[in-house]
PDB file of N, CA, C and O in Angstrom, chain B, residues numbered from 101:
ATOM      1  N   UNK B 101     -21.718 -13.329 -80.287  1.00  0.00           N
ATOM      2  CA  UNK B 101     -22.638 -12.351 -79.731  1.00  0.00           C
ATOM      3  C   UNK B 101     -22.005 -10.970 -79.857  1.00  0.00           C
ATOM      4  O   UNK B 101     -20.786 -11.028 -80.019  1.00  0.00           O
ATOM      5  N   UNK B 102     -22.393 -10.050 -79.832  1.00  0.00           N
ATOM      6  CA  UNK B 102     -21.977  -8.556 -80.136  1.00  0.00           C
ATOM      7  C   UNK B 102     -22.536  -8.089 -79.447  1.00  0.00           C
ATOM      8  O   UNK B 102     -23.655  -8.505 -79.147  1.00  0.00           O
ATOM      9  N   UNK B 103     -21.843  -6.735 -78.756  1.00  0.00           N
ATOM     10  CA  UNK B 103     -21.755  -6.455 -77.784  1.00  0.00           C
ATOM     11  C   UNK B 103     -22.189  -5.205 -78.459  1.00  0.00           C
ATOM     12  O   UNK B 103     -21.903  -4.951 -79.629  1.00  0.00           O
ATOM     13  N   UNK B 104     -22.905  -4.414 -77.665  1.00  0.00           N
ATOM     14  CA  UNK B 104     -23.247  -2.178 -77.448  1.00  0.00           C
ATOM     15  C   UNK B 104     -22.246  -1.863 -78.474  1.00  0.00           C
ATOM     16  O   UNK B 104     -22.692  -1.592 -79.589  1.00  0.00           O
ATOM     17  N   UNK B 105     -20.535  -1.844 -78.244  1.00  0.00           N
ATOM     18  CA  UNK B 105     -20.032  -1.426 -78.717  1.00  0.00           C
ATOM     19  C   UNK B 105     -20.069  -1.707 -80.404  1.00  0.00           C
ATOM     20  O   UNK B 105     -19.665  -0.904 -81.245  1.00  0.00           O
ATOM     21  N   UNK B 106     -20.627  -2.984 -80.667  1.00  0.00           N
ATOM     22  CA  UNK B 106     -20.605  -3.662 -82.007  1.00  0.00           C
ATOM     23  C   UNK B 106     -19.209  -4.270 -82.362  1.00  0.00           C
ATOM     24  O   UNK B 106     -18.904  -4.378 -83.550  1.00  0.00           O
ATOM     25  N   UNK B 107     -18.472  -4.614 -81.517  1.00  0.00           N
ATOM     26  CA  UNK B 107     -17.410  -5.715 -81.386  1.00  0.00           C
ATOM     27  C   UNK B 107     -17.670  -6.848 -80.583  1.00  0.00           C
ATOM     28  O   UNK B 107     -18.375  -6.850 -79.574  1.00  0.00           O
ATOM     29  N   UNK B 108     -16.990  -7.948 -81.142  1.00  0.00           N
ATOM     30  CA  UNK B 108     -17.274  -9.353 -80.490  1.00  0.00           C
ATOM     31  C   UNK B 108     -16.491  -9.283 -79.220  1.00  0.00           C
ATOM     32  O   UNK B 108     -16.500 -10.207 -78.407  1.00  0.00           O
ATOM     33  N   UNK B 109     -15.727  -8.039 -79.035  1.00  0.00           N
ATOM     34  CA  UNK B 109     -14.929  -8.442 -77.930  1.00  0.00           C
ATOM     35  C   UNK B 109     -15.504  -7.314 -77.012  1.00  0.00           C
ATOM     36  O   UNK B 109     -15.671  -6.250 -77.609  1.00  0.00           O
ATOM     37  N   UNK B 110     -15.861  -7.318 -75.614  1.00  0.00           N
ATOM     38  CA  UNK B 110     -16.355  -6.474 -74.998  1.00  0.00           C
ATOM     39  C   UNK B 110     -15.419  -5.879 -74.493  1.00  0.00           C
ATOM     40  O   UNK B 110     -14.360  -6.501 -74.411  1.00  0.00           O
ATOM     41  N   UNK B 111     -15.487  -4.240 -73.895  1.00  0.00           N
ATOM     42  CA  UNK B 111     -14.438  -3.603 -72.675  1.00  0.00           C
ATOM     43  C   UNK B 111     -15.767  -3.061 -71.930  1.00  0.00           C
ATOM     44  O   UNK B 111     -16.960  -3.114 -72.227  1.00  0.00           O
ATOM     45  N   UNK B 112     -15.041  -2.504 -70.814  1.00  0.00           N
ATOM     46  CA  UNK B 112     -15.365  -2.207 -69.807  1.00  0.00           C
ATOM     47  C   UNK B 112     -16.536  -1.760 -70.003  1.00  0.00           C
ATOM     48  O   UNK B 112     -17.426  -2.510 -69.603  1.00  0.00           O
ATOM     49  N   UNK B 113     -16.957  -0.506 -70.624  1.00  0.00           N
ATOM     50  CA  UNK B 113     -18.389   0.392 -70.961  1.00  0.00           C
ATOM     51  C   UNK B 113     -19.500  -0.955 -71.274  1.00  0.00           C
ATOM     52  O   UNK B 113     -20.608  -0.759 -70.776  1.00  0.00           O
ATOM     53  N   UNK B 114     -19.322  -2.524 -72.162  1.00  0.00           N
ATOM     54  CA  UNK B 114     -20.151  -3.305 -72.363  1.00  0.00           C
ATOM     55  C   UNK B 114     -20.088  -3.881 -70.774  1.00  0.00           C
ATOM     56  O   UNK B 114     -21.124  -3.959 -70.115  1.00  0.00           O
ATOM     57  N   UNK B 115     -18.906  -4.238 -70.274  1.00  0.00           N
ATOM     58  CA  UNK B 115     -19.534  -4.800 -69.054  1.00  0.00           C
ATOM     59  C   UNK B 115     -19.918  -4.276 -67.836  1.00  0.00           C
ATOM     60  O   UNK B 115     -20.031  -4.960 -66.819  1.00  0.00           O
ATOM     61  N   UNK B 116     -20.175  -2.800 -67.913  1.00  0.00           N
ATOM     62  CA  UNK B 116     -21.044  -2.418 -67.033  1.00  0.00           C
ATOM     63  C   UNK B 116     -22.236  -2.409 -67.809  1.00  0.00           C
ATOM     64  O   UNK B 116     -23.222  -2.519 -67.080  1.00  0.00           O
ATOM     65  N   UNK B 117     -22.509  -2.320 -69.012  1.00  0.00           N
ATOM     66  CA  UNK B 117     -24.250  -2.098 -69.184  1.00  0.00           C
ATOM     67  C   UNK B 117     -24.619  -3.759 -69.041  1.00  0.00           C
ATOM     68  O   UNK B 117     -25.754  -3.946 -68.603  1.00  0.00           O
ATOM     69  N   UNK B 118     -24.052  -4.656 -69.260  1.00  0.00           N
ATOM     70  CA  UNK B 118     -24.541  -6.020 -68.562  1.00  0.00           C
ATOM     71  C   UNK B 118     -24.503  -6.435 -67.251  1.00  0.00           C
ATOM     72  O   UNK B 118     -25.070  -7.351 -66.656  1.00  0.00           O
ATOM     73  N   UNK B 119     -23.840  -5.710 -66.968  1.00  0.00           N
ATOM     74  CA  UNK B 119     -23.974  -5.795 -64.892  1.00  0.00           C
ATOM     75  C   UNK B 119     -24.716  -5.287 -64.805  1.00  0.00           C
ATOM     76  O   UNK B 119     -25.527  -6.029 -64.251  1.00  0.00           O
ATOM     77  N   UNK B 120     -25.343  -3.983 -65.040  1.00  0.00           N
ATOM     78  CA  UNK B 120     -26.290  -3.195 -64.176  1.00  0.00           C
ATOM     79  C   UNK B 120     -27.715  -3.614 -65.381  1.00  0.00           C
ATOM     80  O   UNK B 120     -28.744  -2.976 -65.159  1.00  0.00           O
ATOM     81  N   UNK B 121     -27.748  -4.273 -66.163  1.00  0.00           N
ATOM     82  CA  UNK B 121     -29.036  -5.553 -67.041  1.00  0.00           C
ATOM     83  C   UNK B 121     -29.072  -6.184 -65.914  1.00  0.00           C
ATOM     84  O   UNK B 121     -29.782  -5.688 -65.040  1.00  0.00           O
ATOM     85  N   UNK B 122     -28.426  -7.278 -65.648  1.00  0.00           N
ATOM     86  CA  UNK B 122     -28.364  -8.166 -64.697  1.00  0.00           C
ATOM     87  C   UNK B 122     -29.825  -7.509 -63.050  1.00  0.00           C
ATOM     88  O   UNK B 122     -30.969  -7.679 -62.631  1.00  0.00           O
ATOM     89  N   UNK B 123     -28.172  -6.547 -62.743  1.00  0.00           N
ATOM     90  CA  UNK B 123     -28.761  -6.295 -61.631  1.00  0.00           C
ATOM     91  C   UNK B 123     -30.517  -6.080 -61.465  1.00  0.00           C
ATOM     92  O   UNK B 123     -31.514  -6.331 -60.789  1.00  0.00           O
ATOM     93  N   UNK B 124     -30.029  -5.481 -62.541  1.00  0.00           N
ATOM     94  CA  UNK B 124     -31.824  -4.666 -62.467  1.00  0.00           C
ATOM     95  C   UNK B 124     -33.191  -5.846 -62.575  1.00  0.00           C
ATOM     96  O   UNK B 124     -34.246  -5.840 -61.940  1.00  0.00           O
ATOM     97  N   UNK B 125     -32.720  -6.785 -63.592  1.00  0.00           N
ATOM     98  CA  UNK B 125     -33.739  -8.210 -63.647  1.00  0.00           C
ATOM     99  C   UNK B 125     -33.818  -8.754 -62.578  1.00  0.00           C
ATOM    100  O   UNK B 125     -34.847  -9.375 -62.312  1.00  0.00           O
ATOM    101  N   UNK B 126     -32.647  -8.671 -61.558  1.00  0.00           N
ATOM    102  CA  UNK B 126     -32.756  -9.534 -60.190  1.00  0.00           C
ATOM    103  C   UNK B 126     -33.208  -8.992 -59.234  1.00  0.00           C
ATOM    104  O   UNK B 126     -33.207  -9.554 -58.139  1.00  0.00           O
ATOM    105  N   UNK B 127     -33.769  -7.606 -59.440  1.00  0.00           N
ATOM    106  CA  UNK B 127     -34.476  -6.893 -58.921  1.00  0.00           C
ATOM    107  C   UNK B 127     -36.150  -6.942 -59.259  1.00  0.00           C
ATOM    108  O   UNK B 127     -37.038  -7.114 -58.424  1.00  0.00           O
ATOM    109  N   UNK B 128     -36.277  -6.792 -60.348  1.00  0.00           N
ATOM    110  CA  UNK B 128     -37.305  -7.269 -60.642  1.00  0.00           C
ATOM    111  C   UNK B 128     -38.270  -8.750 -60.003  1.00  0.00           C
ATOM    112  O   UNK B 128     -39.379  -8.915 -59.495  1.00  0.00           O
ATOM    113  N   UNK B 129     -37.566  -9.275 -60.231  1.00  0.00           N
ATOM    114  CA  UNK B 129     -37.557 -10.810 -59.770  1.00  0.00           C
ATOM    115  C   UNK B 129     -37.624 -10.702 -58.198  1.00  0.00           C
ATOM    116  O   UNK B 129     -38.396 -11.447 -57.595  1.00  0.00           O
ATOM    117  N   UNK B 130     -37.001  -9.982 -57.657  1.00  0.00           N
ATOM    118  CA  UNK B 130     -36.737 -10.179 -56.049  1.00  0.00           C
ATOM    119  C   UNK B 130     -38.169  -9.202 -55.844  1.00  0.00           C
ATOM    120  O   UNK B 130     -38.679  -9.389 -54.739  1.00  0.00           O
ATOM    121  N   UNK B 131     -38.716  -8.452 -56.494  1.00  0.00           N
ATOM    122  CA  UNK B 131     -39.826  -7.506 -56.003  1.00  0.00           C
ATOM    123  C   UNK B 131     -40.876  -8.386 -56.663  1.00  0.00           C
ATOM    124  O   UNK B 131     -41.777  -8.480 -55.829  1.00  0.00           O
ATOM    125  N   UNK B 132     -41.248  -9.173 -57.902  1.00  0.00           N
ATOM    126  CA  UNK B 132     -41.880  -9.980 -58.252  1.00  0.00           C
ATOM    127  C   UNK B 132     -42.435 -11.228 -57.243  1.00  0.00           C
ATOM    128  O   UNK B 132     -43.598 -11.633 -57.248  1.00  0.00           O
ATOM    129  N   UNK B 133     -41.279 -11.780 -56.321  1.00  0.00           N
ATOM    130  CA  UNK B 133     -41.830 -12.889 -55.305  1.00  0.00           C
ATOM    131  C   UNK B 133     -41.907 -12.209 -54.122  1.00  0.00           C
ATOM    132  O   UNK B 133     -42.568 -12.750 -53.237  1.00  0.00           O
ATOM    133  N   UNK B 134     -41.354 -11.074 -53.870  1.00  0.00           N
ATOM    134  CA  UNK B 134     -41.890 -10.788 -52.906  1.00  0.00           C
ATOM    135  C   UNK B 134     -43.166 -10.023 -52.696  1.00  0.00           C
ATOM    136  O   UNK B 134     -43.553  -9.772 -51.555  1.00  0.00           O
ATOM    137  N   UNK B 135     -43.850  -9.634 -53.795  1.00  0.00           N
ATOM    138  CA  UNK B 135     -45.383  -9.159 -53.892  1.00  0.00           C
ATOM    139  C   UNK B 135     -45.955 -10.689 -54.025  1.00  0.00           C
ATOM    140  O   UNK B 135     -46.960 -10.844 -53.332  1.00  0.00           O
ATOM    141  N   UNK B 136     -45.677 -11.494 -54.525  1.00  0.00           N
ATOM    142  CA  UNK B 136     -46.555 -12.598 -55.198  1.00  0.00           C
ATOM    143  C   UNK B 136     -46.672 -13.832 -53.992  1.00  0.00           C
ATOM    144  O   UNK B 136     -47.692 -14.453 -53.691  1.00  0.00           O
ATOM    145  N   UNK B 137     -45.098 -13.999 -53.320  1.00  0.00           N
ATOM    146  CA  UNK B 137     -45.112 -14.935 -52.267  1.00  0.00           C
ATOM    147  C   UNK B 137     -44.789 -14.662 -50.673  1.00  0.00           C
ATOM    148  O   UNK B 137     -44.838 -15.491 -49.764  1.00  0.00           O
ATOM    149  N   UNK B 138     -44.474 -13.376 -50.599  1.00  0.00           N
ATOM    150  CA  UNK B 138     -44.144 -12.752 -49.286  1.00  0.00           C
ATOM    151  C   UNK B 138     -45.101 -12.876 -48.496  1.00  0.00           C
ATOM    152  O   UNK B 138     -45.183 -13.669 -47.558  1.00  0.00           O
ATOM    153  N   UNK B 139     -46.453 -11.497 -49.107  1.00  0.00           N
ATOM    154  CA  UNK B 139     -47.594 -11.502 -48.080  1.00  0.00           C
ATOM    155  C   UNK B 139     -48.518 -12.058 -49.411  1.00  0.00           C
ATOM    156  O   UNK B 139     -48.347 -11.906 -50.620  1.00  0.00           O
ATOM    157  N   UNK B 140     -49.607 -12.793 -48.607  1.00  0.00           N
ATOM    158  CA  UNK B 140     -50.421 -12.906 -49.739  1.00  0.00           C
ATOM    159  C   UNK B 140     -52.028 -12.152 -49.739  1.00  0.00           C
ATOM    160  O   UNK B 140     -52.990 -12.457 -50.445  1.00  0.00           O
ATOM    161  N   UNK B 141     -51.928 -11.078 -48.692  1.00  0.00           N
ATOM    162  CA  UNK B 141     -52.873 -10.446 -48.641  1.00  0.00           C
ATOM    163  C   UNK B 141     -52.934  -9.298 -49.676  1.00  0.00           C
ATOM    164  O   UNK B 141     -54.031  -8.785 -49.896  1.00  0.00           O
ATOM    165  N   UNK B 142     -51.521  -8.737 -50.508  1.00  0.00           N
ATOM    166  CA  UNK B 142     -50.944  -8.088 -51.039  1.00  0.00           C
ATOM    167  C   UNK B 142     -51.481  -8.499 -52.800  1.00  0.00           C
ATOM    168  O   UNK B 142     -51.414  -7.577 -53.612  1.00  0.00           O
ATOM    169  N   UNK B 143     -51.737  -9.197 -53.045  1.00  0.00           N
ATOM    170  CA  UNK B 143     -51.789  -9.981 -54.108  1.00  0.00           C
ATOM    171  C   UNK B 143     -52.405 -11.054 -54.807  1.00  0.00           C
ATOM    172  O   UNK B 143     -53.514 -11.249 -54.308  1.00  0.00           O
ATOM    173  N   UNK B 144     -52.232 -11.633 -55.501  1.00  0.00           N
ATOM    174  CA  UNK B 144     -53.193 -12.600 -55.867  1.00  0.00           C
ATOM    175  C   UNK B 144     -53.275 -13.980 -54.435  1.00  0.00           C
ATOM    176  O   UNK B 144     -52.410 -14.426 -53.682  1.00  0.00           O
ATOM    177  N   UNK B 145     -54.221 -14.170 -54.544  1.00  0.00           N
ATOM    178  CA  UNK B 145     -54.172 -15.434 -53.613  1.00  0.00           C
ATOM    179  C   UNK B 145     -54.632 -16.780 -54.185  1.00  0.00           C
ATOM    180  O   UNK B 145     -55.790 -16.554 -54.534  1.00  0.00           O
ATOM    181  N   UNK B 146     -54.430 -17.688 -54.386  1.00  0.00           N
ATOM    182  CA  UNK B 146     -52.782 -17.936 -54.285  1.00  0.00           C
ATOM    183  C   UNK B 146     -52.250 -17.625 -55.111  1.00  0.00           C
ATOM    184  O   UNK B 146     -53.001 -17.230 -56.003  1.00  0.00           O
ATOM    185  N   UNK B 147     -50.804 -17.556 -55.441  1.00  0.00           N
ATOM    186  CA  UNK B 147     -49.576 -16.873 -56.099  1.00  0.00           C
ATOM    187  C   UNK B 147     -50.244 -16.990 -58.076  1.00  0.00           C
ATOM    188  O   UNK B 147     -50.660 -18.076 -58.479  1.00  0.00           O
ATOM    189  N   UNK B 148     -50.227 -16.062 -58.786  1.00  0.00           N
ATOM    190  CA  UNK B 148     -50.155 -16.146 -60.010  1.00  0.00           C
ATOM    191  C   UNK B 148     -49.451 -17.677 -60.630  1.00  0.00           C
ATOM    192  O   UNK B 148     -49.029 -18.557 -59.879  1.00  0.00           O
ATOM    193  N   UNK B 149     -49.440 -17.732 -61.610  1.00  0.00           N
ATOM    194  CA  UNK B 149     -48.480 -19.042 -61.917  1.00  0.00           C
ATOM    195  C   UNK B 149     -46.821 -18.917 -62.318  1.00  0.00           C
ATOM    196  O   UNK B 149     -45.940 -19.751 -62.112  1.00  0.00           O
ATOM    197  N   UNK B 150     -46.707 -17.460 -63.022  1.00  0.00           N
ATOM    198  CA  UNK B 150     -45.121 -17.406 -62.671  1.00  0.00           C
ATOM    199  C   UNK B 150     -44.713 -17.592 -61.590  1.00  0.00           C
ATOM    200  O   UNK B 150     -43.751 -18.302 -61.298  1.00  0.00           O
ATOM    201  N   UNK B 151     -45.625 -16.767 -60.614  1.00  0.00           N
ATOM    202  CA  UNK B 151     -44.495 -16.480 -59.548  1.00  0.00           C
ATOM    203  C   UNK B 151     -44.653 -17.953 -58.742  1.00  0.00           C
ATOM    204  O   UNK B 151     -43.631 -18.479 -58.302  1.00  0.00           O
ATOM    205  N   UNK B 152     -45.995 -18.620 -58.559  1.00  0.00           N
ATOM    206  CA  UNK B 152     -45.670 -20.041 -58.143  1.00  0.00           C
ATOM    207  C   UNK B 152     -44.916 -21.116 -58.994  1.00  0.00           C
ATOM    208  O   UNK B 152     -44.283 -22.050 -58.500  1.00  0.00           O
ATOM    209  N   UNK B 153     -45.067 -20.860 -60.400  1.00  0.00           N
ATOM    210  CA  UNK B 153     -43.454 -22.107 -60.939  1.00  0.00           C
ATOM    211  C   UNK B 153     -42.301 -21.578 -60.528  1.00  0.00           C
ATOM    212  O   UNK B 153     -41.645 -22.542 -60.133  1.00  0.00           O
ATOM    213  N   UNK B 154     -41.601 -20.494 -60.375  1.00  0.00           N
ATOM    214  CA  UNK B 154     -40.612 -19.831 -59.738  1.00  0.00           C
ATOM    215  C   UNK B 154     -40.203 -20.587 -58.735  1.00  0.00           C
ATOM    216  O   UNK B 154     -39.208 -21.311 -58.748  1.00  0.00           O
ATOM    217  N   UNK B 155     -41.325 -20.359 -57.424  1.00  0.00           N
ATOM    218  CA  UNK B 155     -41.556 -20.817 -56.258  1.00  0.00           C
ATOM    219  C   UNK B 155     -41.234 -22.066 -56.109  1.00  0.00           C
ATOM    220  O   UNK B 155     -40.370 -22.346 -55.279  1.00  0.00           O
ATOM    221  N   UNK B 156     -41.864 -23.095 -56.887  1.00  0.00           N
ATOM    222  CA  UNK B 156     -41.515 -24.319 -57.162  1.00  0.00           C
ATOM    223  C   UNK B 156     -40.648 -24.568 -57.676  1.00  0.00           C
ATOM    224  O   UNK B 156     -40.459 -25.760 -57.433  1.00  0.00           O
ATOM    225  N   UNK B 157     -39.380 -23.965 -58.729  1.00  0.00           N
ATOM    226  CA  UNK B 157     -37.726 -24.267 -59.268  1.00  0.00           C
ATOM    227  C   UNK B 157     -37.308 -24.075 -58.217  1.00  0.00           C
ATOM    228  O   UNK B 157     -36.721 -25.035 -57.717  1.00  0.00           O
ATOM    229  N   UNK B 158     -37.404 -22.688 -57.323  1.00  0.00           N
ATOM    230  CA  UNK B 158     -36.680 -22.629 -56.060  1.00  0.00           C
ATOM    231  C   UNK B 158     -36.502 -23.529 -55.385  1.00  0.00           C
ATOM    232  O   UNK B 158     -35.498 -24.153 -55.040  1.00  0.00           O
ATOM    233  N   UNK B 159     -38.036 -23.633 -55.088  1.00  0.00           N
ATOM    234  CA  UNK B 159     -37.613 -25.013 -53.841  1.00  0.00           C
ATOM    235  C   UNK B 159     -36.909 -26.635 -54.402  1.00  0.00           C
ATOM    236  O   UNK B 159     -36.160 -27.317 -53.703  1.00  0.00           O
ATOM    237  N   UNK B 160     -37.247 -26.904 -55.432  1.00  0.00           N
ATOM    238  CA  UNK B 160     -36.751 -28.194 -56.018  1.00  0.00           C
ATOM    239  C   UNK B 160     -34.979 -27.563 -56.423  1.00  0.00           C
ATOM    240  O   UNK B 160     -34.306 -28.469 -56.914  1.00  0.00           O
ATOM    241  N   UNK B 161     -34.388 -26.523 -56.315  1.00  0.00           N
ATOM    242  CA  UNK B 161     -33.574 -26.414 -56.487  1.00  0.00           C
ATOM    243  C   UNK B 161     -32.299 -26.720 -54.798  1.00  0.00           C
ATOM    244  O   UNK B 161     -31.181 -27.231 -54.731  1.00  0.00           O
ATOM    245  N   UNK B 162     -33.112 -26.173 -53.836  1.00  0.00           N
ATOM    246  CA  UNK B 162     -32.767 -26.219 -52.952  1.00  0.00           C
ATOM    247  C   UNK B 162     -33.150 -27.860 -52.202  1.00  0.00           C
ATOM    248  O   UNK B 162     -32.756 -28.338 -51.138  1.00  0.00           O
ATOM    249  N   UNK B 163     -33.687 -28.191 -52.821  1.00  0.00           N
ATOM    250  CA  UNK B 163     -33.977 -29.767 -52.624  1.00  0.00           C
ATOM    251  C   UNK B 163     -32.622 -30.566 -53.262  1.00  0.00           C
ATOM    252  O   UNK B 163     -31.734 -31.267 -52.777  1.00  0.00           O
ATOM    253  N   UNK B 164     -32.910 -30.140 -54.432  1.00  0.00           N
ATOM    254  CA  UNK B 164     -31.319 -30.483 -55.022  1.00  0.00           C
ATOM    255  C   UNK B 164     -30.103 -30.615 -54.531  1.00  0.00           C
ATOM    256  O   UNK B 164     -29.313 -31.549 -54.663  1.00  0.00           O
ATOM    257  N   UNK B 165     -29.958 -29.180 -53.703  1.00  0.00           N
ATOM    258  CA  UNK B 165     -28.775 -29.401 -53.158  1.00  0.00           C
ATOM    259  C   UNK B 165     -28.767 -29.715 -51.755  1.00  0.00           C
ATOM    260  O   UNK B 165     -27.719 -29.603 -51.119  1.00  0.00           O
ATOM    261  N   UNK B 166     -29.509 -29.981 -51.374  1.00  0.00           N
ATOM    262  CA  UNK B 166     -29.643 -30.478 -49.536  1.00  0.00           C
ATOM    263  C   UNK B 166     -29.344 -32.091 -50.078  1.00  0.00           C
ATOM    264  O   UNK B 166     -28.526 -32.732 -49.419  1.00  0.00           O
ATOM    265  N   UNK B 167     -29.839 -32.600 -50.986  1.00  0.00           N
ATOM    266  CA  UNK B 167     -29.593 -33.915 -51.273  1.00  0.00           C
ATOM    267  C   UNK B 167     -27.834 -34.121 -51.409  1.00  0.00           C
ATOM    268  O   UNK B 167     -27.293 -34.992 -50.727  1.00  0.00           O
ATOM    269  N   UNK B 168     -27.228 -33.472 -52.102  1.00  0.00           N
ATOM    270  CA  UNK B 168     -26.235 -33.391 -52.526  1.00  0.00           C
ATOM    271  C   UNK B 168     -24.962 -33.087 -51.798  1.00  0.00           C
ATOM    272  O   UNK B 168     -23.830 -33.554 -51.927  1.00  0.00           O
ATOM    273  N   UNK B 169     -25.396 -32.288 -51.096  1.00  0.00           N
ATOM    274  CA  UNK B 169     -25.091 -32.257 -49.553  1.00  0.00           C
ATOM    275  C   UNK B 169     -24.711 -33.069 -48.763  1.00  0.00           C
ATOM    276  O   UNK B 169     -23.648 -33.094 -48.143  1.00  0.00           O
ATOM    277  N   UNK B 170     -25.858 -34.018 -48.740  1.00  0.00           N
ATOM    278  CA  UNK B 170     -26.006 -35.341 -47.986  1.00  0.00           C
ATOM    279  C   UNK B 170     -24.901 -36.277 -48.564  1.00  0.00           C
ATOM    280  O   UNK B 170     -23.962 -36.733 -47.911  1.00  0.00           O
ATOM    281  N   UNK B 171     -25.188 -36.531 -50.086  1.00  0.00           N
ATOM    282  CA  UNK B 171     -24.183 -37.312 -50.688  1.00  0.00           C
ATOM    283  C   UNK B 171     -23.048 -37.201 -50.387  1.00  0.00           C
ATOM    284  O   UNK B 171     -22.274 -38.158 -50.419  1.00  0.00           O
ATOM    285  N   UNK B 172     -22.692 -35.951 -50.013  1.00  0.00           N
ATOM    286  CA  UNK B 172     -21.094 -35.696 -50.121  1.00  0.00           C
ATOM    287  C   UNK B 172     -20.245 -35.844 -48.960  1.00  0.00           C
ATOM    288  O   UNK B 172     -19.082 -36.235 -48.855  1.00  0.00           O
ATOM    289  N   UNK B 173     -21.354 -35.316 -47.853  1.00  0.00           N
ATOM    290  CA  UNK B 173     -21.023 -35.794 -46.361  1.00  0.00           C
ATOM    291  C   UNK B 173     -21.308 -37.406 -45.995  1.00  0.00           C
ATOM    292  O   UNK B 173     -20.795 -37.882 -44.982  1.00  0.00           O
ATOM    293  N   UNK B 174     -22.090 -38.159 -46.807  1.00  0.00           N
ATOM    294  CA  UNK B 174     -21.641 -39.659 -46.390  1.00  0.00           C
ATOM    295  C   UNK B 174     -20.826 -39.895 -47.512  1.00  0.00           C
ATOM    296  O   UNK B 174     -20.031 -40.205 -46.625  1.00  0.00           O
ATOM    297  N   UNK B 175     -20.296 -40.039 -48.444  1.00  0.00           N
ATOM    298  CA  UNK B 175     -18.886 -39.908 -48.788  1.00  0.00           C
ATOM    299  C   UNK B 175     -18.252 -39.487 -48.274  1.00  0.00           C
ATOM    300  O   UNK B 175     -17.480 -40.409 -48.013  1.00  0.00           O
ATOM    301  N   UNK B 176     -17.747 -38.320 -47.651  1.00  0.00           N
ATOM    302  CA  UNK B 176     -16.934 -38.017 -46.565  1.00  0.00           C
ATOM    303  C   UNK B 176     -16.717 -39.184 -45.857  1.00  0.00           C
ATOM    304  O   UNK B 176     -15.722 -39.910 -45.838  1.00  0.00           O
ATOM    305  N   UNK B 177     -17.990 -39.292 -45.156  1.00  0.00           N
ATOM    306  CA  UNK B 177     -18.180 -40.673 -43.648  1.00  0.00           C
ATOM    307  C   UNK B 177     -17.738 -42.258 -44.538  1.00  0.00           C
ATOM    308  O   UNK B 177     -17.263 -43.176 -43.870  1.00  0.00           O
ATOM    309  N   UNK B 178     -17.852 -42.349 -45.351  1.00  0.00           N
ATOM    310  CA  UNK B 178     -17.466 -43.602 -46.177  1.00  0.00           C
ATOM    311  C   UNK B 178     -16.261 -43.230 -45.920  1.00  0.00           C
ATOM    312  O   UNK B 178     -15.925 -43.380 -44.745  1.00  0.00           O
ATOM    313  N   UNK B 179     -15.375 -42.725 -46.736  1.00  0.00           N
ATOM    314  CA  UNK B 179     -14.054 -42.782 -46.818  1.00  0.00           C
ATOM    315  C   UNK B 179     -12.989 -42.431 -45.459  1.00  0.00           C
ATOM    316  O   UNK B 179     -11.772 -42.248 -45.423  1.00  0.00           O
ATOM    317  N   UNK B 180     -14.067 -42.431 -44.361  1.00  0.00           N
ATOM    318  CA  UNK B 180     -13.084 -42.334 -42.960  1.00  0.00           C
ATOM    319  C   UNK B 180     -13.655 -43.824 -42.702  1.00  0.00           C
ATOM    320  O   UNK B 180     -12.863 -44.654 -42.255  1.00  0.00           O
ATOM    321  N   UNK B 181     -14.461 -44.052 -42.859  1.00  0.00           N
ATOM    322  CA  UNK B 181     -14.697 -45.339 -41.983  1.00  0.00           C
ATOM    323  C   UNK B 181     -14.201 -46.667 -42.554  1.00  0.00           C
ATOM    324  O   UNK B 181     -14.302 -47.718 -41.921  1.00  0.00           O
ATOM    325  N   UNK B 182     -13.583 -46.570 -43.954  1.00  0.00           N
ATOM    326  CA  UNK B 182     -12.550 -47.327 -44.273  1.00  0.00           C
ATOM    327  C   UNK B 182     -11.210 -48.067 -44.119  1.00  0.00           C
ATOM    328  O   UNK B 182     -10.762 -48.733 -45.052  1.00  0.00           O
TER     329      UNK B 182
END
C-alpha cells in the first residue's frame, strides 16, 4: 500500500492524515445513527436500511461478546471447582 508520501513506508505526516481519515468516518458514522436511530421523529421512520443493518451488526456484535463473556467466566468457575 503507498502511502501520501508515495513510499511504502509511512512517517509521521502519513500517520496523521490516517488518524484524522479515521477520525472523521467515525464521526460520520456516530452522527449517521444518531439521526437515523437516536430520535426517530428526526428521520426516517423506521431507520433507512444502512443505518438499521448497522444497528443490527451492532447488536449481534455485542451479543457476541456477552456470550463470550459467559464462556469465559464458566471456564473460570470450571477450573475452580475442580
Amino acid at each position: 500500500m503507498t502511502m501520501p508520501n508515495g513510499n511504502e513506508n509511512p512517517d509521521h505526516r502519513d500517520l496523521w492524515i490516517v488518524v484524522n481519515d479515521v477520525r472523521l468516518d467515525l464521526a460520520e458514522i456516530k452522527g449517521m445513527l444518531k439521526m437515523h436511530v437516536g430520535d426517530s421523529g428526526i428521520h426516517h421512520h423506521p431507520p433507512c436500511k444502512a443505518a438499521s443493518d448497522m444497528q443490527k451488526t451492532i447488536l449481534s456484535a455485542a451479543g457476541a461478546a456477552i456470550l463470550a463473556l459467559l464462556s469465559a467466566i464458566g471456564s473460570i468457575i470450571a477450573n475452580i471447582m475442580r
